[in-house]
C-alpha positions as CSV (number, residue, x, y, z in Angstrom):
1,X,-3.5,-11.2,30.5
2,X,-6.7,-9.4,31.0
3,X,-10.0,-10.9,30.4
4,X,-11.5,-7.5,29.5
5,X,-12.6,-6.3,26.0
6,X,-12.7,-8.6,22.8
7,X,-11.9,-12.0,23.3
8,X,-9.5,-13.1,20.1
9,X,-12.5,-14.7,18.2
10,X,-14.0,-11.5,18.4
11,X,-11.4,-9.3,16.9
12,X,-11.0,-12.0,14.4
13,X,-14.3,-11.7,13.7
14,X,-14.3,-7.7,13.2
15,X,-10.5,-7.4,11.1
16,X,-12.5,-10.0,8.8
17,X,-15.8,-7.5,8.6
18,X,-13.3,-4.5,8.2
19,X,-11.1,-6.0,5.7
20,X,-14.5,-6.9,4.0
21,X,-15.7,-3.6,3.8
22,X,-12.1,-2.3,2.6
23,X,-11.9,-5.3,-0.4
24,X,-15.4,-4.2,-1.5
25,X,-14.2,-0.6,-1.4
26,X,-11.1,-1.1,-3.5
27,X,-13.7,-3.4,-6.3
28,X,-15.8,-0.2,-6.5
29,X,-13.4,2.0,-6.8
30,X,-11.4,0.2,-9.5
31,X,-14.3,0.6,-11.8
32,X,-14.1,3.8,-11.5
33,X,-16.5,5.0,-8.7
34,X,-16.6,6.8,-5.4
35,X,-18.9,4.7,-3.3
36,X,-20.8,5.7,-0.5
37,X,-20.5,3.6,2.6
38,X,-24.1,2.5,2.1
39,X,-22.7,1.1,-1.6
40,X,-20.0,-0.8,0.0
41,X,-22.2,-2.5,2.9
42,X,-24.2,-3.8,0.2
43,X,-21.0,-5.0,-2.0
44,X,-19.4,-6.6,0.4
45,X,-23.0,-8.2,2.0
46,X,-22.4,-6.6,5.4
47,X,-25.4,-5.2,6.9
48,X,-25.7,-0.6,6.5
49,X,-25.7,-0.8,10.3
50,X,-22.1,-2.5,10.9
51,X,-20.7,-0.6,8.1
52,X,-21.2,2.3,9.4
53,X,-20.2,1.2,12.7
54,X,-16.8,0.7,11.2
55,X,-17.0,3.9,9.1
56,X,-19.5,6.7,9.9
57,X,-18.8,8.7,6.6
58,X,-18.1,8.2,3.2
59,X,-14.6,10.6,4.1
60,X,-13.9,8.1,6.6
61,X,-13.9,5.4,4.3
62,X,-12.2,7.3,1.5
63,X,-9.7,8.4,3.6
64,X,-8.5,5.0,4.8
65,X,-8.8,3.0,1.2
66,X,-5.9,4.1,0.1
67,X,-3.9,2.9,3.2
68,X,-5.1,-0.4,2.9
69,X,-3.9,-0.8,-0.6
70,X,-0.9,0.6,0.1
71,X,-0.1,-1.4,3.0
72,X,1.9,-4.2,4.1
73,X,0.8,-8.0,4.1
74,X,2.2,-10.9,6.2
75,X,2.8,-12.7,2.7
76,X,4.3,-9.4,1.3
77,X,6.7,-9.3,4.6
78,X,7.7,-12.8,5.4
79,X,6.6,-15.0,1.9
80,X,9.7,-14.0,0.0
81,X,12.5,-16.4,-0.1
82,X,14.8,-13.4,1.1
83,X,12.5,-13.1,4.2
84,X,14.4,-12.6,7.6
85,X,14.3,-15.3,9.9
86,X,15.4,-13.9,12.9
87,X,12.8,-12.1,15.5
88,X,14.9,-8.9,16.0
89,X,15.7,-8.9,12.0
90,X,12.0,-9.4,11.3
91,X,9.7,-6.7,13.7
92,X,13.0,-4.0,12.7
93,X,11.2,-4.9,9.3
94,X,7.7,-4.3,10.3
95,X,8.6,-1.2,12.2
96,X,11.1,0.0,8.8
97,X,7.8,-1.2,6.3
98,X,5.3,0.9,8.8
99,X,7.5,3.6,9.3
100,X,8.4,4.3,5.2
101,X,4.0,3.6,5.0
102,X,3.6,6.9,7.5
103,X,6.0,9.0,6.1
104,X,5.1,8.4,1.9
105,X,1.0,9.0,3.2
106,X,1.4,11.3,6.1
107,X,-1.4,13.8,5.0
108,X,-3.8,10.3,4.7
109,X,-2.8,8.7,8.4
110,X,-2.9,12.6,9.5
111,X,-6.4,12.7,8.7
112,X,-6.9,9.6,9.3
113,X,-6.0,9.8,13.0
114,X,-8.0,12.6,13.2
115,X,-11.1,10.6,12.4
116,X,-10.1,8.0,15.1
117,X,-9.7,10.7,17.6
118,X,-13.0,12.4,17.2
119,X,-14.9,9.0,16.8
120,X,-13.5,7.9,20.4
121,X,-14.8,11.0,21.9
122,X,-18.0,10.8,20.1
123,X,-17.8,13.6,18.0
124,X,-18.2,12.5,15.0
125,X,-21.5,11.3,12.8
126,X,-21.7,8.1,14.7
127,X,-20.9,6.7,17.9
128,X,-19.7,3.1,17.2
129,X,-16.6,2.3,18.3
130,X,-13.5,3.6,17.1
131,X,-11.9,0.2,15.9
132,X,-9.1,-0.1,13.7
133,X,-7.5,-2.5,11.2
134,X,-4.9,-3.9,13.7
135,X,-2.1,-4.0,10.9
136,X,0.5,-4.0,12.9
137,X,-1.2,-6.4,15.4
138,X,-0.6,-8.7,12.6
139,X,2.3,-8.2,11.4
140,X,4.2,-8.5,14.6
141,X,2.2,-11.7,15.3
142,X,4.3,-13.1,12.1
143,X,7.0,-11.1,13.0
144,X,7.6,-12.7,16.6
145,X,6.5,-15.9,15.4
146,X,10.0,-17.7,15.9
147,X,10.2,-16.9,19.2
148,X,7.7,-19.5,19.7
149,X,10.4,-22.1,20.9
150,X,12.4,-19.9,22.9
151,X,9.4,-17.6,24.8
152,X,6.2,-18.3,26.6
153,X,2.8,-17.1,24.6
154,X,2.4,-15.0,27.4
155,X,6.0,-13.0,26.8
156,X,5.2,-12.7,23.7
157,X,2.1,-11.2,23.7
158,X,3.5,-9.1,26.4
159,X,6.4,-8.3,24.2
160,X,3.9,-7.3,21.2
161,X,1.9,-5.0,23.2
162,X,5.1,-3.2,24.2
163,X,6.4,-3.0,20.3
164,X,2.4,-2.1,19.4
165,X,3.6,0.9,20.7
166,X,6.7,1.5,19.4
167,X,5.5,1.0,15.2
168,X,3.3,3.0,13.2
169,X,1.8,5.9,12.9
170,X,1.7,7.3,16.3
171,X,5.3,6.8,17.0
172,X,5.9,9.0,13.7
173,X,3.8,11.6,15.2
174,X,5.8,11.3,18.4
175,X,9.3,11.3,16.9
176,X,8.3,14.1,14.2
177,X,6.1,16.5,16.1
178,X,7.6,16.2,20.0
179,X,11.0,15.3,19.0
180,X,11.6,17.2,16.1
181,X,13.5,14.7,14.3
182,X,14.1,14.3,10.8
183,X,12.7,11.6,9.3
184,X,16.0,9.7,8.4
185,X,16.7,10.4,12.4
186,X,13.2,9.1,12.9
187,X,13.3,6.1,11.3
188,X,16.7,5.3,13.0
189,X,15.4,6.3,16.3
190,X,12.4,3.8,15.8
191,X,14.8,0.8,14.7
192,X,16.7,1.2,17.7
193,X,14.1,1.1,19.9
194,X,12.2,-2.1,18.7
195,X,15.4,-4.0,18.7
196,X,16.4,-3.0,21.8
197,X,12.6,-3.9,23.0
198,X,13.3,-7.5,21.1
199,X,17.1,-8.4,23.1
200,X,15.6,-7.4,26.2
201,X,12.9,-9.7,25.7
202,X,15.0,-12.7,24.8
203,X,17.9,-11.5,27.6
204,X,15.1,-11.7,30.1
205,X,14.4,-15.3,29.0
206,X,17.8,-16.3,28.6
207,X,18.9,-18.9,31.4
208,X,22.6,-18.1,31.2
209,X,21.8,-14.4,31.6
């Protein structure tokens, strides 16, 4: 794997600052206001300067909150007693959750993509970096986590940064807006794929094949 970019610690360190920023967010909002970023720095005891590294506007921030709450945990995933327990079984889940998360807020990750976009070619208010919440990061991390016994941490990482590509938003975009799929054929299409992505993996690995 490359050594370039974040180590782990460091990404941990910035989901936890993010989500941080999002928790104290929600608080505000939930008693009835519409904080500025400024306001939620000082909430969540973050310094004005990293928040607005994370979000250069209040729009920015505004625009996100309500993906947060709507989306999928690990414990909300995997916790239930009905939880799948087999790797294919479980990332088709993540990529089904993501998918349905997409499609029900389109308008939200729409703009929301948009924000990203601009940020990472410095056109918008700031010029801190355009990092995101990772969500599907960890969610396939949980996901794949059975595979522990059967593939090397290496694979697997490997095989998470192919199916990184293959959930969320982006792929929606890409099945919607380039393949002109319906969404029922959309959401299909994007099953298919990540299972596919998940036997391969596990063929690959698989001494008698």
């Amino acid at each position: 794997m490359s050594s370039t970019g974040p180590t782990r610690e460091r990404l941990a360190q910035k989901l936890r600052t993010r989500g941080a920023l999002l928790a104290a967010a929600r608080d505000l909002v939930t008693e009835g206001k519409a904080p500025t970023v400024a306001e939620v720095a000082d909430a969540a005891t973050v310094s004005r300067a990293t928040a607005y590294r994370y979000f250069p506007t209040k729009d920015a921030l505004l625009v996100e909150l309500p993906l947060d709450i709507a989306a999928p945990t690990v414990g909300s995933l995997f916790a239930r007693d009905d939880a799948p327990q087999d790797p294919e079984e479980r990332v088709a889940l993540v990529q089904n959750v993501l998918y349905d998360l997409a499609r029900d807020h389109e308008v939200e990750f729409r703009l929301f993509l948009r924000n990203s976009l601009l940020r990472s070619l410095g056109e918008s208010d700031g010029t801190g970096d355009p990092f995101r919440g990772a969500r599907r990061s960890v969610l396939l991390d949980a996901a794949l986590a059975p595979l522990a016994d059967e593939l090397s941490r290496n694979k697997i990482e490997q095989l998470k940064t192919a199916l990184s590509m293959l959930v969320g938003v982006e792929s929606m975009v890409v099945l919607r807006d380039v393949l002109r799929l319906e969404h029922a054929e959309a959401r299909a299409a994007g099953e298919h794929a990540v299972r596919e992505m998940v036997k391969a993996a596990r063929r690959r690995d698989d001494p008698a094949s």
